[in-house]
C-alpha positions in Angstrom: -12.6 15.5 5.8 -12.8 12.6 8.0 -10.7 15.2 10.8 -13.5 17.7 10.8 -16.2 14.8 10.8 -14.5 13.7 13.9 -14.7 17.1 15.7 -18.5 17.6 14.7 -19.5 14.1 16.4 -17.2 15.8 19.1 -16.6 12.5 22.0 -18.7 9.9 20.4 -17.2 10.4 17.0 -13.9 8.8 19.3 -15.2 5.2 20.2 -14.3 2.6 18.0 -17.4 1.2 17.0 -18.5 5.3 15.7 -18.7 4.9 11.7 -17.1 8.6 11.6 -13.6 7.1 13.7 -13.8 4.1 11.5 -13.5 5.9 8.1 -10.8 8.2 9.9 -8.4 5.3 10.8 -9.1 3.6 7.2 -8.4 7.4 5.3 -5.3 7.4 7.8 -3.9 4.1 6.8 -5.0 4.7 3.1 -3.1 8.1 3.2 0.3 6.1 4.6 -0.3 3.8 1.1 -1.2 5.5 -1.0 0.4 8.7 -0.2 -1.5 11.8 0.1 -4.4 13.2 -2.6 -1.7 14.9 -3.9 0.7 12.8 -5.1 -1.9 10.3 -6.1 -3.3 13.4 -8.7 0.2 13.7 -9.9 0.5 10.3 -10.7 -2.9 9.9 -11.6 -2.8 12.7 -14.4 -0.2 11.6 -16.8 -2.0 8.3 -17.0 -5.3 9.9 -18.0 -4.0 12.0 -19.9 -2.6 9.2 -22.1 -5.4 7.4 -22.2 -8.1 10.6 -23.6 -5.8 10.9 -26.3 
C-alpha cells in the first residue's frame, strides 16, 4: 500500500520530509520485524482462536 501511495505522489512522494515516504520506510522496517502480513496472520490466528473459545 504504502508502494502505490509512493507512485501516486509520483517525485514529491520521494523527499524525506513527504508523510507518504515516511510511512513507507516505517512499513519497510516494520515488514523486516515483524515479518510480512502473512506470517504475522499465521501466527496471529492460533492465538485468537484460543482465546474466542
Amino acid at each position: 500500500m504504502t508502494t502505490e501511495a509512493l507512485q501516486v505522489q509520483g517525485a514529491s512522494g520521494l523527499v524525506n520530509d513527504h508523510d507518504a515516504h515516511l510511512f513507507h520506510r516505517r512499513a519497510a522496517i516494520e515488514s523486516l520485524w515483524l515479518g510480512s502480513p502473512t506470517q504475522l496472520r499465521a501466527e496471529v490466528l492460533p492465538l485468537l482462536r484460543e482465546q474466542l473459545r
